[in-house]
C-alpha positions, 0 to 999 in steps of 0.5 A: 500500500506504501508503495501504491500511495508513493507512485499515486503521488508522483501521478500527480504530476502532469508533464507540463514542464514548468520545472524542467528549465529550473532543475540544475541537472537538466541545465548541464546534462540537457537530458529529459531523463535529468529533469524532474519530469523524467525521474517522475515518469521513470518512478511511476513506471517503477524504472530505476536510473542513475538520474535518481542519484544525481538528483541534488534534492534542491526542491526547485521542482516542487516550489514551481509545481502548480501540484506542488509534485517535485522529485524530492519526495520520490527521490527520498523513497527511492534512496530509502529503499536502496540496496547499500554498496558495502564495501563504501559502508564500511569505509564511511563508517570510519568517517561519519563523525568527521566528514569535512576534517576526512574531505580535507584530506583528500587531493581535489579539496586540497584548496579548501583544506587551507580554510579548516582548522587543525583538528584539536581534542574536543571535549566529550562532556555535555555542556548540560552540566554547566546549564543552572536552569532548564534551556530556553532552546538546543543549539544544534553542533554541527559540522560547520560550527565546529570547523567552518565558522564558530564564529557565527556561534560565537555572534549568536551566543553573545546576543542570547546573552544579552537578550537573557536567553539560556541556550544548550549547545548540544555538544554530543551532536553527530553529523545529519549524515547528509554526505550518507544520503548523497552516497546512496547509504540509507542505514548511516543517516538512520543511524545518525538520525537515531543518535541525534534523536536521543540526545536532542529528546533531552529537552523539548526545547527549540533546536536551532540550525545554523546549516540549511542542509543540516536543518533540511536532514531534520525536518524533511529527511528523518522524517520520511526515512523513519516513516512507519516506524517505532520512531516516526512520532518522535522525528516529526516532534523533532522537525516540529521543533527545529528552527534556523538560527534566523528564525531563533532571531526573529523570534528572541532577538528581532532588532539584532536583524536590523544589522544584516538587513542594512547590510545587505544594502551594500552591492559589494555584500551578496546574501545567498539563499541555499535551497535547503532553508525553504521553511524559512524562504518567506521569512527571509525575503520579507527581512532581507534581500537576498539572491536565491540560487543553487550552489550545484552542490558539493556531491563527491559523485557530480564532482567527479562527472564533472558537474559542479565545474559546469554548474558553476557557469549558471550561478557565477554571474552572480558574483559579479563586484562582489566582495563578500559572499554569506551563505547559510549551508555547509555545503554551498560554503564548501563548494563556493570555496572550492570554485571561486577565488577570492574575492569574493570572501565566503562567510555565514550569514551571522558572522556579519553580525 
């Protein structure tokens, strides 16, 4: 019946077209079995095609369907139920808790090493022992805190203060997994899912993202990998109660966002909407001016086949006088530090505070 129900959704779709043009795939590979339209055909009639994998889960589709169809969800389905490379499992298993340190090391990121840290021992114990009071709200550690811009952390955490706010920085979070999901490994995101869920169940307090593709694992991702499940209620709680961290602003600390909308004035300051922040889409563009494109995505597979160097040609005229380049996500962080040079220089939204 689940499967019945899956492909009765994707007949929702009417082949109009209207999301073909805006998929990043079709743009480069100029196939229609790369576009939304083609996977969708393919999934009703129950035909696997690599184009599955190298969908980039950008949404773009559904945000243009008039039914509000898209690939994603059939995307997700199909990844859910797919048999798992073992060999690449039990190398990523070694892995899964320091993605960007591992991708580092590797030869082809080796102009972006230069921007992560030395790795130094973190500390094991929850910072919950040092809390006097029930948190007001969980701050989600994720990779790129810990080693991409902590300093965006660190602007957040001086504002909570001001504003009397108790904040948890969970610091036994594991990584969303969403390099597992790109990698076709459905039991890894299980798992990290799994081990987040326990520790963020803690407290029902907010949880607060500071990375799209992060904050999109929770709310969209978890949920329907854990659907039918002994674990479904407690995921859908979970997306319930996750937050971007500018949502956390606007609600605990909305004069503070006067500062990034004066400076997205600036021609020279370009602020990136990732794909992945859809919850908050409306939210953002009634408070700031931003410019909404897909990065082309950091996946190891489309880098290989070349894709993100091509992709690249449909964003970068964006860029155009631009010395400052704020992003929300880890990955568009990742691959605009990886594809461009400088200027403009990369940071997080909230490193501008």
């Amino acid at each position: 019946m689940e499967t019945i129900s899956k492909i009765t959704k994707a007949n929702l779709c009417t082949r109009c077209g209207k999301c073909v043009p805006y998929c990043p795939t079709y743009k480069v590979f100029k196939s229609e079995v790369y576009s939304p339209r083609g996977r969708l055909f393919l999934f009703q009639h129950k035909m696997s095609h690599q184009s599955f994998e190298t969908c980039l889960f950008c949404g773009r589709c559904e945000r243009v369907c008039p039914n509000k169809v898209g690939f994603v969800d059939s995307g997700l389905e199909f990844i859910k139920n797919k048999k798992e490379n073992i060999i690449l499992k039990e190398l990523l298993e070694q892995v899964g808790e320091h993605p960007l340190q591992t991708l580092a090391k590797f030869r082809f990121l080796g102009r972006f090493s230069k921007v992560l840290p030395e790795k130094k021992g973190q500390t094991k114990q929850s910072s919950l022992q040092f809390l006097d009071k029930k948190p007001d709200l969980l701050i989600y550690l994720s990779c790129d805190l810990k080693h991409l811009y902590p300093q965006a952390l660190d602007k957040f955490l001086g504002i909570l203060k001001k504003k009397g706010i108790n904040p948890w920085v969970v610091e036994g979070s594991q990584c969303c997994g969403a390099h597992f999901l790109s990698l076709g490994l459905p039991s890894l995101v299980k798992e990290q899912g799994i081990k987040n869920l326990k520790i963020l169940q803690e407290f029902m307090a907010p949880v607060v993202f500071f990375c799209a593709t992060c904050f999109w694992m929770f709310k969209r991702v978890y949920p329907k990998f854990f659907e039918g499940s002994s674990y479904e209620r407690d995921f859908l709680n979970l997306a319930e109660r996750s937050i971007s961290a500018y949502k956390a602003l606007e609600l605990w600390a909305e004069d503070e966002l006067k500062v990034l909308s004066e400076k997205a004035e600036d021609s020279t300051l370009l602020f990136h909407l990732p794909c992945h922040l859809t919850e908050e889409f409306s939210l953002v563009k009634n408070k700031i001016k931003t410019i909404e494109f897909c990065c082309g995505s950091p996946k190891i597979s489309l880098y290989w086949e070349g894709f993100s160097e091509k992709y690249k040609s449909f964003w970068v005229q964006n860029l155009t006088k631009v010395k400052v380049l704020a992003t929300f996500c880890a990955g568009c962080f990742l691959n605009f530090n990886m594809f461009i040079r400088r200027p403009p220089q990369i940071k997080h939204w909230l490193e501008l505070l």
